[in-house]
C-alpha positions in Angstrom: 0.0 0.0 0.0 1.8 3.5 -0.9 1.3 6.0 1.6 4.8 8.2 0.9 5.5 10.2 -2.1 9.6 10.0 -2.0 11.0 12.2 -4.5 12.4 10.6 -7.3 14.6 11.5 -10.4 12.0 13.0 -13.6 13.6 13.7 -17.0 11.7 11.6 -19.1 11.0 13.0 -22.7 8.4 11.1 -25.0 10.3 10.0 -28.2 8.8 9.4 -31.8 8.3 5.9 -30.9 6.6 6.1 -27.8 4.4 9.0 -28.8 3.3 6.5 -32.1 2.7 3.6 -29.9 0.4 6.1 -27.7 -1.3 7.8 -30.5 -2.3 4.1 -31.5 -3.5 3.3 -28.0 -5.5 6.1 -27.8 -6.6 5.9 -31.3 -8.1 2.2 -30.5 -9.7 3.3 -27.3 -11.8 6.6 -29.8 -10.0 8.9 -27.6 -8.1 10.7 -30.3 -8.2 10.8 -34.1 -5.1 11.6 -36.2 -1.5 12.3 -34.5 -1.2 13.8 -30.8 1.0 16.4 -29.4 2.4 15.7 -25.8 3.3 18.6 -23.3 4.7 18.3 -19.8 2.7 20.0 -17.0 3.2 20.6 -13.4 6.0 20.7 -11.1 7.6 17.3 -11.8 8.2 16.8 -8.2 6.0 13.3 -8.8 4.4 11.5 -11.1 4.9 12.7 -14.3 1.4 14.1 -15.9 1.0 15.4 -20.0 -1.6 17.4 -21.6 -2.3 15.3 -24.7 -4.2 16.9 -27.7 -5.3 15.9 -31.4 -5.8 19.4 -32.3 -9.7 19.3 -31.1 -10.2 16.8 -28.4 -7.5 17.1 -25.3 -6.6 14.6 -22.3 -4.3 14.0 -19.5 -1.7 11.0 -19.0 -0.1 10.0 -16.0 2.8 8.3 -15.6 5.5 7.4 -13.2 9.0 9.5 -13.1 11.8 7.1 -14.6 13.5 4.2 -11.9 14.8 3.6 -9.8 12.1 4.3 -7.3 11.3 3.4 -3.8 9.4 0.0 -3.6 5.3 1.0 -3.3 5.8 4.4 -4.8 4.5 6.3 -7.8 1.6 3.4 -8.5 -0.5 5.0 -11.6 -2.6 2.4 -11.2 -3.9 2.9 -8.3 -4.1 6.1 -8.7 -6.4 5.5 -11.7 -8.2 3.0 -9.3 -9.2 5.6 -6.9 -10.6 7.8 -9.6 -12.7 5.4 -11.1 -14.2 4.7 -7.6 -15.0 8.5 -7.2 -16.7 8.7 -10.6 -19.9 9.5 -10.3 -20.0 10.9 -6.5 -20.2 13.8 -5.0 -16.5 14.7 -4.9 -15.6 16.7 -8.1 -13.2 14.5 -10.1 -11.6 13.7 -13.6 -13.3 11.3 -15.8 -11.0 7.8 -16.2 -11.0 7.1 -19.2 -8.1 4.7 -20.1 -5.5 2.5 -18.4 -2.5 0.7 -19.2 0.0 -1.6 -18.2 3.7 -1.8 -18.2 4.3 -3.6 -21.5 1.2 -2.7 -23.0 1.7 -0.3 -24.8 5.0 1.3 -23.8 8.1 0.1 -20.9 5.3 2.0 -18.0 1.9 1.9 -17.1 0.1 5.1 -17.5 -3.8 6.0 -17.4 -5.5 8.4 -19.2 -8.5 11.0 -17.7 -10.5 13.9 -18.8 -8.9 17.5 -18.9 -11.2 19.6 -15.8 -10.9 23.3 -17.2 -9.7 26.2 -14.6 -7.4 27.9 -12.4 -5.0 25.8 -10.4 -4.1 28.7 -7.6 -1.5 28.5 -5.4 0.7 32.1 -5.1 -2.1 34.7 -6.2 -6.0 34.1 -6.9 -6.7 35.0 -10.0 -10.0 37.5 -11.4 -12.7 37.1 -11.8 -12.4 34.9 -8.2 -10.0 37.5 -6.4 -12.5 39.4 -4.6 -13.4 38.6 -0.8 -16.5 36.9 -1.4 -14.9 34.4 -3.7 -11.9 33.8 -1.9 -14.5 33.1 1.3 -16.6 30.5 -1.1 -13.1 29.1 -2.1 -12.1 28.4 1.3 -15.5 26.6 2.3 -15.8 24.7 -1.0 -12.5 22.9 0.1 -13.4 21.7 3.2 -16.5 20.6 2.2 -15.2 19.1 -0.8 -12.6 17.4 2.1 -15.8 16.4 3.8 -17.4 15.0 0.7 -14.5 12.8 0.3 -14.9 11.6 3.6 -18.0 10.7 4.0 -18.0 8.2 0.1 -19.0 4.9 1.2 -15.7 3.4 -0.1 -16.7 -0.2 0.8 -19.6 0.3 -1.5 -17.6 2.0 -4.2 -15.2 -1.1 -5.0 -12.3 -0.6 -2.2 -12.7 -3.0 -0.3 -9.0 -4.1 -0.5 -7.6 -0.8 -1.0 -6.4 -0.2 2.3 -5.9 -1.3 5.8 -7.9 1.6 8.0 -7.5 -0.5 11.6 -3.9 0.6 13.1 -3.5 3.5 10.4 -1.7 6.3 12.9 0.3 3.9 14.2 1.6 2.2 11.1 1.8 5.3 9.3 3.6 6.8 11.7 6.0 3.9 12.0 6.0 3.7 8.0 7.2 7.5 8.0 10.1 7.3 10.0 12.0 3.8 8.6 12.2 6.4 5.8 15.3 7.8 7.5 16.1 5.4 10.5 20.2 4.8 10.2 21.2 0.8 11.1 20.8 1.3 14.5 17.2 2.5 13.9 17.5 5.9 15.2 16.6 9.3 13.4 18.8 12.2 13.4 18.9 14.3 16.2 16.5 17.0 15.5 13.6 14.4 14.5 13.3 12.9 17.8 11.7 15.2 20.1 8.6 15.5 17.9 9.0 12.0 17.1 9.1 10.6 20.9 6.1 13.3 20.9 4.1 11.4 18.4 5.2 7.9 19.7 3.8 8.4 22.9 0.5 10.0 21.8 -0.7 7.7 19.0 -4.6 8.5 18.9 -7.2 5.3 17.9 -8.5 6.1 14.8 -11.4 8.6 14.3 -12.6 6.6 11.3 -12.2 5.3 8.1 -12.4 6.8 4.7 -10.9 7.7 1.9 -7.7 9.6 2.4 -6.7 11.7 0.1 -3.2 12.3 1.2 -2.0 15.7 -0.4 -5.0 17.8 -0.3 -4.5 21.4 -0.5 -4.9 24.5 -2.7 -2.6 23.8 -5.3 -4.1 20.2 -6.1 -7.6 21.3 -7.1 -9.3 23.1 -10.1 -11.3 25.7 -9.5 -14.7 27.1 -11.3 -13.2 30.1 -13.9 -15.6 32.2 -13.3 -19.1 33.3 -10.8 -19.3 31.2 -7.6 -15.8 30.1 -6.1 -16.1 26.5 -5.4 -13.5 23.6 -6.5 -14.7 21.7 -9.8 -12.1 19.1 -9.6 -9.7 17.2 -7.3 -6.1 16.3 -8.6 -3.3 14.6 -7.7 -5.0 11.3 -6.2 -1.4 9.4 -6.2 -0.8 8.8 -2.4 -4.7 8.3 -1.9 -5.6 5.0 0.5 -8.4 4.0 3.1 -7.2 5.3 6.4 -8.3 7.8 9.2 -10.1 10.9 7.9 -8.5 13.1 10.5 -5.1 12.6 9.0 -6.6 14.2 5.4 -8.2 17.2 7.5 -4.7 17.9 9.4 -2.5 17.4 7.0 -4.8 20.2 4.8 -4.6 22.6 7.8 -1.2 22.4 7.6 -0.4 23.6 4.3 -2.7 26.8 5.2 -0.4 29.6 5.6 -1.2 31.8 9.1 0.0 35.2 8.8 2.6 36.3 10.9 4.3 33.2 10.7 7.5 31.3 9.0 6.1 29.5 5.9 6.9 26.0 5.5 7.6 24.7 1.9 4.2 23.5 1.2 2.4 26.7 2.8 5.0 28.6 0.3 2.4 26.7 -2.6 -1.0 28.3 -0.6 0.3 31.5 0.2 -3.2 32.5 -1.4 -4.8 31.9 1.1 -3.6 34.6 3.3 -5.3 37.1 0.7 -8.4 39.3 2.3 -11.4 36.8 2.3 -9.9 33.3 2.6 -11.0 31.2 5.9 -8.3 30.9 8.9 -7.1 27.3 10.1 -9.5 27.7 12.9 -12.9 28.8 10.7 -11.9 25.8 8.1 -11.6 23.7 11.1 -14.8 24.3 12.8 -16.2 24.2 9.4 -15.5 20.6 9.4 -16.5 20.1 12.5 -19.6 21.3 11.5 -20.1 19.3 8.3 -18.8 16.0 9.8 -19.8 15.8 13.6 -16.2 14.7 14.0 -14.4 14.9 17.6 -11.7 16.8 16.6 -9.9 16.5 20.4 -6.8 14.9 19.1 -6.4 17.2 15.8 -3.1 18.7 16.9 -2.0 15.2 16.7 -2.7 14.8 13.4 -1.2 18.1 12.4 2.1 17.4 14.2 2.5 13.9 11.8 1.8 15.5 8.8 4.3 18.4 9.5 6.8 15.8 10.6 6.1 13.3 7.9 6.8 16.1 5.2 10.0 16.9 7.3 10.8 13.0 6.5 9.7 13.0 2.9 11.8 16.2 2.3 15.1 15.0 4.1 14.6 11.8 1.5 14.4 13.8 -0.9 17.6 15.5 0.8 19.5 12.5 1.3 18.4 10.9 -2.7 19.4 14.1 -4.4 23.0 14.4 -2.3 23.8 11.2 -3.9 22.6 12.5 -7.2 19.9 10.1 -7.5 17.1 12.3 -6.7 15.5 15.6 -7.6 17.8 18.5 -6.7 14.4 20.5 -5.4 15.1 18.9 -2.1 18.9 19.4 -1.7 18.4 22.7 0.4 18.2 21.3 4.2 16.4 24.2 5.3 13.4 23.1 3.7 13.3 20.3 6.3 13.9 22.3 9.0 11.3 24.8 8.2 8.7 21.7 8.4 10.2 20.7 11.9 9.7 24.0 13.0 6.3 24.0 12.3 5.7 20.4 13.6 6.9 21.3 16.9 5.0 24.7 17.1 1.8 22.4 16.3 2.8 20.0 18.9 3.3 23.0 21.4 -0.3 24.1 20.3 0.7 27.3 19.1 0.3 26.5 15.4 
């Protein structure tokens, strides 16, 4: 089950020959007609996604970054497996409209969904939407798209075997930190206040659901244009059946409070601290609202997801030192800028 994004290695250029053998593909499947153009978009940080496009009729495909990569990581497939489940629900997503496996029609699996037009807003929130009143529908049209989520009957919707929701904080957490354990099975120094923190505070799960993993600003589209409210959910790559509470802290901690240090993920929300847009604590009792969850133990999970992205990044740190990962992570002040914040959450002063 993958439940870490490690940051891998992602130059990967599509060649005449594998661009033919998907225009084929996706010429049997009466996706495209005539030859395709291909064109890298986002941050490559992950898997790799294309805009794909006949001339009239355009698409996404997903793919993994180039090996090596960590065992579990960068599954497509699953991915397109959590999509498919969402089809049709109340949680705004990307149609699925094609898979494939490694071998079948190039040396990767990849799957294929529906292009969801709009703005993607991370740094500044873009007119027609950058008013107050927008920005405030914005805000509450992500948590309640969060709540959505949470509240799917996954069982129902085929995902049954798509994740292991008894034991989910503490396997997670314990997951999280082999990451970076040295032989001895010890992390460096400046991880183990928060983690002894974490250890000893393990909260039984508030639930199960479907976990999103990475859900924030910068992973959703929003409507162009009259009511701000998010029209589709990206990014569904670390998605899995686990405690809802995670998904909830792990968004609050990639909004930005003014006043404060950013971390690197708050860095791609800094949006949010534009007139208008709901604090922590309004999006928070938001979702208490929506849900009726007992959000007692929150700080809990807004400490692990701080201090799991302080593990992810020093990874990443650790991969691209050896020049095997992406050089995004090299700088080790990213890592301590998410430590920072996971022991100012842990303090309750976040």
């Amino acid at each position: 089950m993958q439940e870490t994004k490690p940051p891998g290695p992602t130059a990967w250029e599509w060649t005449n020959s594998t661009r033919s053998a998907l225009t084929d593909f996706l010429q049997q499947k009466g996706l495209v007609d005539g030859s395709i153009t291909t064109k890298a978009i986002g941050d490559g940080h992950s898997n790799l996604t294309y805009l794909v496009s006949d001339g009239e009729r355009r698409m996404i495909v997903r793919r993994p970054p180039p090996p090596p990569l960590p065992k579990g990581a960068h599954d497509v497939l699953r991915e397109a497996l959590f999509l498919g489940a969402l089809e049709g629900t109340s949680v705004p997503v990307p149609t699925l409209l094609a898979t494939a496996q490694t071998g079948e029609v190039i040396d990767f699996p990849f799957y294929v969904m529906s292009v969801v037009d709009g703005p993607v807003v991370t740094t500044r929130t873009p007119a027609p939407l950058d008013t107050p009143s927008r920005r405030l529908e914005i805000g509450e049209s992500l948590v309640d798209t969060l709540a959505e989520l949470h509240s799917v009957d996954w069982r129902s919707r085929g995902l049954s075997r798509a994740g292991r929701p008894e034991g989910f904080n503490e396997r997670h957490f314990r997951r999280m930190r082999r990451l970076i354990a040295d032989a001895d099975d010890l992390l460096p120094p400046e991880f183990r206040r928060i983690e002894a923190w974490l250890a000893a505070t393990v909260p039984v799960e508030s639930g199960a659901s479907i976990v999103h993993n990475d859900f924030r600003l910068g992973n959703v589209v929003l409507a162009p244009e009259g009511r701000g409210r998010v029209v589709g959910v990206l990014d569904w790559e670390l998605t899995t059946i686990g405690d809802p509470l995670f998904d909830l802290g792990y968004f609050l901690a990639s909004v930005p409070v003014a006043g404060e240090p950013l971390t690197p993920t708050e860095e791609l929300g800094v949006a949010l601290l534009e007139e208008g847009y709901p604090t922590r604590q309004e999006l928070t009792d938001r979702y208490e609202a929506r849900t009726g969850a007992d959000l007692t133990h929150l700080p809990w999970y807004t400490t692990l997801a701080l201090w799991k992205l302080a593990v992810l990044y020093e990874y990443g740190r650790r991969r691209a030192a050896t020049g095997g990962g992406d050089d995004y992570y090299s700088d080790p002040a990213l890592v301590t800028a998410f430590l920072d914040a996971a022991q100012r959450a842990a303090e309750g002063t976040a």
